[in-house]
N, C-alpha and C positions, 0 to 999 in steps of 0.2 A: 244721404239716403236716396234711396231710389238706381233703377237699373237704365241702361242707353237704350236699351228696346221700350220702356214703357214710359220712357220721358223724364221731364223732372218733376218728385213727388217728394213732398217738404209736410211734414206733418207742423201742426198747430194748435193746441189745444183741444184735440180730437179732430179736427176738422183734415181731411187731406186735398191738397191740391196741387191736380194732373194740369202739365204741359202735350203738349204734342214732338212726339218721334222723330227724329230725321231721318228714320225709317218712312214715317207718315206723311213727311212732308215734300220729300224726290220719289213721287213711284215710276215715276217715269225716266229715273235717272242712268245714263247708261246704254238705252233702250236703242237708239242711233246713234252707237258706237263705231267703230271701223269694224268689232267683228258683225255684224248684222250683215254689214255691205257681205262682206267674206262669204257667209254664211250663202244671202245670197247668190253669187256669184257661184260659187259650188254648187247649189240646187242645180242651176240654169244649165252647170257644164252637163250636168246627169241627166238632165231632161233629154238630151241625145239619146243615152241610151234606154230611159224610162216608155218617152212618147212611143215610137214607133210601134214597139210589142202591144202597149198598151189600147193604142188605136185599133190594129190588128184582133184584140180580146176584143174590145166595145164595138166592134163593126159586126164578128163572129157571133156575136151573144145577142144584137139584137134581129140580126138574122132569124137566128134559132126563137127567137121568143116569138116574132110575127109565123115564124111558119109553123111551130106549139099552136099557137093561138087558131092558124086558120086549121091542122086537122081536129082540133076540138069545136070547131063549129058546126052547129044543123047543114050549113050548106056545103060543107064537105063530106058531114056523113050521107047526106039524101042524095048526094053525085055520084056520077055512076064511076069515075075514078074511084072512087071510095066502095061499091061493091063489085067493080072486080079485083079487087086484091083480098078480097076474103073468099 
């Protein structure tokens, strides 16, 4: 009686008793395998092509947020760059 996911489960005069899984007892089993290394090692190759663009975006973007941020400020509207372009 009993299933290999839920252990060993052995009835007894009403009574049931659970073992533990060898699912429950390797979670870790596998985990630093050779494919992982692999796994790795392909991120790493793609990082060439990922980094650079990526930099390029996060450089652009916080560009744009500081320079957002200073025309929404009092001391850019109360400057006189700020009314002669209106």
């Amino acid at each position: 009686m009993g299933h290999k996911w839920w252990g060993n489960m052995s009835h007894q005069n009403g009574f049931y008793e659970y073992g533990l899984s060898p699912f429950h007892m390797k979670t870790m089993k596998g985990f630093f395998n050779p494919g992982a290394f692999r796994f790795a090692k392909r991120t790493a190759r793609q990082a060439l092509f990922i980094g650079p663009p990526a930099l390029v975006f996060f450089t652009v973007k916080g560009w744009a947020e500081r320079k957002f941020e200073y025309y929404n400020r009092k001391e850019y509207l109360m400057s006189p760059e700020h009314q002669h372009a209106h």
